[in-house]
C-alpha angles and dihedrals in degrees: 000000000000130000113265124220108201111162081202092067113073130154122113117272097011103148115199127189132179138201116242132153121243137192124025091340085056091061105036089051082053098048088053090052097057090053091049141331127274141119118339093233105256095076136233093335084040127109101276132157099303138046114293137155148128121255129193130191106202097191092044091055134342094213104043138093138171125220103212124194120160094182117181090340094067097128085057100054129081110208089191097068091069107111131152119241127204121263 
């Protein structure tokens, strides 16, 4: 998991994360990129062609976190209007 920066996504204390590979597998998933497209090597919850990402709002729960992807629909999306309710 790495930190995710997103200027769409504002609110105080919204924490986001992706999955992206490091290391050796890092390099070997973007050689293979540049050959052809493909996965991006993390899987389906990994960093792909369009905006994904999990975001957490620790004030909001402790326990909770959301899985975003806008795919294709990204301009209709806002990214600002997610918010966790209580159970």
């Amino acid at each position: 998991m790495r930190a995710f920066k997103n200027p769409a996504v504002k609110g105080k204390g919204k924490l986001l994360f992706q999955i992206m590979p490091t290391g050796a597998y890092a390099r070997k998933v973007e050689k293979k990129l540049q050959q052809e497209p493909g996965d991006f090597g993390c899987g389906d919850f990994g960093a792909g062609q369009s905006t994904a990402y999990f975001e957490y709002h620790p004030a909001e729960t402790k326990a909770k976190f959301l899985y975003v992807d806008t795919g294709q629909d990204e301009p209709l999306f806002d990214q600002d209007s997610i918010v966790f309710i209580a159970d």
